[in-house]
N, C-alpha and C positions, 0 to 999 in steps of 0.2 A: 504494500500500500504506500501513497504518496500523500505528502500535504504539502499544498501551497501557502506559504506564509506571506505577512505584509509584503516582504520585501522583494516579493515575486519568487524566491530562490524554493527549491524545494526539498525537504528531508524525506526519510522514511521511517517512519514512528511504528511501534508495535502495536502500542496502548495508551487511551486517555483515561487518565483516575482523575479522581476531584475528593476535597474533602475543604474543609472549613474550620472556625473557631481552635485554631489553635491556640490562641493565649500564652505569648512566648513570656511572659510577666511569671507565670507559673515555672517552677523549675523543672519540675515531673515533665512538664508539655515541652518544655526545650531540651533536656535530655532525652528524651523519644522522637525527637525529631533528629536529632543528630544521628540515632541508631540506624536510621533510614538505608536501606540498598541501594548502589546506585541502580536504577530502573532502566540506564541506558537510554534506547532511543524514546520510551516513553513520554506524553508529555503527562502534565500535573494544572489543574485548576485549583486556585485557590479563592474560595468561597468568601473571602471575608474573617475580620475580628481571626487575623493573624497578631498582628502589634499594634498596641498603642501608640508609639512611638518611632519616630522615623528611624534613629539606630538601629532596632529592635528590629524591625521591617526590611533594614536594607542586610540587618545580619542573615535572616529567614531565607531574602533572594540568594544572598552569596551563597548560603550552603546549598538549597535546593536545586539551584541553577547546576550546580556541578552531582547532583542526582538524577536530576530530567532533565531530558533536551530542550523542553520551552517550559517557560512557566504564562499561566492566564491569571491574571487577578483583578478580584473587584472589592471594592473597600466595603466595612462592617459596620457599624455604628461604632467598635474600637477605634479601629481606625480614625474617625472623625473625631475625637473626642478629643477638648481642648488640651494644649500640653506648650510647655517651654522649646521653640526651638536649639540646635546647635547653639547658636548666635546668641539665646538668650531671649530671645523675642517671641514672643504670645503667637502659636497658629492654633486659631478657630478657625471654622465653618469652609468656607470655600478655600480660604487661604491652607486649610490644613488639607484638606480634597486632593489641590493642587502640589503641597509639599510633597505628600505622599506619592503621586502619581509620577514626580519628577523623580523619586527614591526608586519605583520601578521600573523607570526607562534606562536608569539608570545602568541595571541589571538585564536589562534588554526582555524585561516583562511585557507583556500583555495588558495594555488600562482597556477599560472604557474609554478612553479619548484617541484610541489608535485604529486602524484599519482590522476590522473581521479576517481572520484568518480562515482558511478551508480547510476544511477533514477530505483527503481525497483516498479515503478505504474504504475497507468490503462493504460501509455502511454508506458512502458517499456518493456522491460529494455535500459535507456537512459543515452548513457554514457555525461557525464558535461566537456565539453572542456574547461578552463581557458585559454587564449592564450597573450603570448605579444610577438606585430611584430612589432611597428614603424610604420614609415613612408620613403616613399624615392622618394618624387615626382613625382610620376609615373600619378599620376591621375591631368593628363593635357591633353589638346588637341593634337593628334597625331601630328601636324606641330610646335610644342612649343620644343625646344629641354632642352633638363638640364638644358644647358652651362646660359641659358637665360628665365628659369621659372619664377626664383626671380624678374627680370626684367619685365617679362611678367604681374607679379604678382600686381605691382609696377604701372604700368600703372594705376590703378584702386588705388592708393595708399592703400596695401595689404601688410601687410608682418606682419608672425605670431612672435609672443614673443618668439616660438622655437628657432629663429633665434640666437637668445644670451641669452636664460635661460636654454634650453635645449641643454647640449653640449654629443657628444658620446664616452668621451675618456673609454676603451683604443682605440677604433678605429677612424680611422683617418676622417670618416664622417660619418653624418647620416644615408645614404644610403648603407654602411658596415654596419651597426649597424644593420641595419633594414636585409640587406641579410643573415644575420649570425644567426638570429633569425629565420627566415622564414625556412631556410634549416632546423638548429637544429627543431624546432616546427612540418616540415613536416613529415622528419624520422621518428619523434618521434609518430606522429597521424599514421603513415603506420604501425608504430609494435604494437601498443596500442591498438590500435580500434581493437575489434576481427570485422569478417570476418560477414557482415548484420547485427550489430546493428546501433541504428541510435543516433543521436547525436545532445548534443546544442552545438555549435560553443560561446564564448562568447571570442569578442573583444574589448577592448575600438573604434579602429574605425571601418566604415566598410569595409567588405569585397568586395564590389565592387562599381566602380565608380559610377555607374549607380544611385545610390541610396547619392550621396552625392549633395542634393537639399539645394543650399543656395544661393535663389533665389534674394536675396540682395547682397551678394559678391560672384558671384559665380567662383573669382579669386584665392579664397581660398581654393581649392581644393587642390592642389599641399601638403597640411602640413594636409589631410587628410585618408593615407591610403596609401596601395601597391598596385599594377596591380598582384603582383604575386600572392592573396589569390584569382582571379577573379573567379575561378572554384571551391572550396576549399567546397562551400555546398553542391555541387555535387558529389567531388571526395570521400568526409569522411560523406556521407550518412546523410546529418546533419536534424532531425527535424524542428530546428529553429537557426535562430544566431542572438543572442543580441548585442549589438552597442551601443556607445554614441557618444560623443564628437560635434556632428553637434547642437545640442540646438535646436532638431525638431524633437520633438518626434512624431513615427509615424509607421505604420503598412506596410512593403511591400513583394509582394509576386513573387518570381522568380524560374521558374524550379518547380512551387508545392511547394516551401519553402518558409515558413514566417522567413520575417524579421524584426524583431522589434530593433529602436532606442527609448530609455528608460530615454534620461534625463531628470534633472529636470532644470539646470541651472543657470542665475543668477536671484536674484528677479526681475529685471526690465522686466526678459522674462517673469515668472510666476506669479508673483502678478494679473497685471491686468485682469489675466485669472481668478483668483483663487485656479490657481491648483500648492498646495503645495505638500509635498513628500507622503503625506497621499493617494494623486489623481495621482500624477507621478507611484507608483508601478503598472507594468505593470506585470500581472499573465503571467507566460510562461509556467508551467506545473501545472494540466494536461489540455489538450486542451477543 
């Protein structure tokens, strides 16, 4: 099999894994990530809420990069969350987006802000969607309104760290932030995509409510996703769509399409399992 990258040139990969939430902040999660094989021509999707931190982030690419042939990634709500550059100097909201993103080009990653790459295997030709959309509380009960989600949320005493680490300047909220992505992303998938090829959709959350099972808080929805991607494996023909952020990893199928949530999370989820990042990669091509 062959894949066509941005850069026109083409390799020959075996296999595409995908996994997410690794949390290099945890030491358990970054000593399991060093243990890693190299996988050779394989590539590697990373789903998001890899680092906090741009160090951290550009440690993650060094080492993985010399594991997999390419790496994809798309940022988590970690990721965005305010923090002290190098320099010293404050990156929020867009400004930390873009820090970030520079941290991956860097490494010769995969953003959302680069050219779709092609899967040209037994399963293809597949185009590799990288996506960032946010969140804007949408994924609540239809009687729950905005004004009163936070509160809704509350009840259950719920309320995520977004609240005051993840901030959206320049825009003036969350749910801007998240609309302005969505639109740009959409456009952007309607002229992209040629006209029946099929596609992996890859977002840190997911794509539809239906699939956000937290079955212990299940108040925390609302800081998990958009209502406006609900159709989005449908509309842009997707093969499969990858997912984190939920720390529940898990196989679901809608429309014919598989959806795989790929993280691995914090050690207190996977330890007593056993399943470190070596058991977390989750094969997504070829089927």
């Amino acid at each position: 099999m062959r894949l066509q990258v941005a850069d026109g040139t083409t390799e020959n990969p075996s296999r595409l894994w995908a996994i997410s939430d690794l949390h290099l902040s945890m030491s358990a999660n970054r000593t399991g990530i060093e243990a890693l094989p190299d996988h050779g021509a394989d590539w590697l999707i990373l789903a998001g809420d890899v680092a906090e931190k741009p160090d951290d982030l550009a440690w993650a690419f060094d080492l993985l990069s010399r594991r997999f042939a390419r790496l994809i990634w798309v940022p988590g709500n970690h990721e965005l969350w305010t923090v002290k550059g190098p320099d010293g100097a404050v990156l929020a909201g867009e400004a930390k987006y873009r820090a970030m993103v520079d941290v991956a080009r860097t490494h010769g990653v995969v953003t959302p802000e680069d050219p779709y790459p092609v899967w040209e295997g037994a399963c293809g030709p597949v185009l590799l969607g990288p996506l960032f959309l946010g969140f804007d509380y949408s994924f609540r009960p239809p009687e729950i309104k905005l004004e009163t989600v936070l509160e809704w949320a509350w009840e259950k005493r719920l309320r995520s760290a977004d609240e005051t680490r993840l901030l959206s300047d320049p825009y003036l909220t969350r749910q801007d932030w998240c609309a302005a992505r969505v639109a740009w992303t959409r456009a952007r998938l309607e002229r992209e995509v040629p006209a029946g090829m099929r596609t992996v959709l890859i977002n840190h959350y997911p794509l539809r409510q239906d699939l956000v099972t937290l079955r212990r808080i299940p108040r925390f929805s609302p800081w998990c996703g958009t209502a406006a991607t609900e159709d989005w494996h449908q509309r842009f023909n997707a093969l499969a769509c990858i997912h984190g952020h939920l720390h529940v990893p898990a196989t679901h199928w809608r429309d014919g399409v598989r959806f795989e949530e790929v993280s691995l999370g914090y050690p207190r989820q996977w330890q007593p399992h056993g399943r470190g990042p070596d058991r977390a990669l989750r094969l997504v091509l070829p089927l």
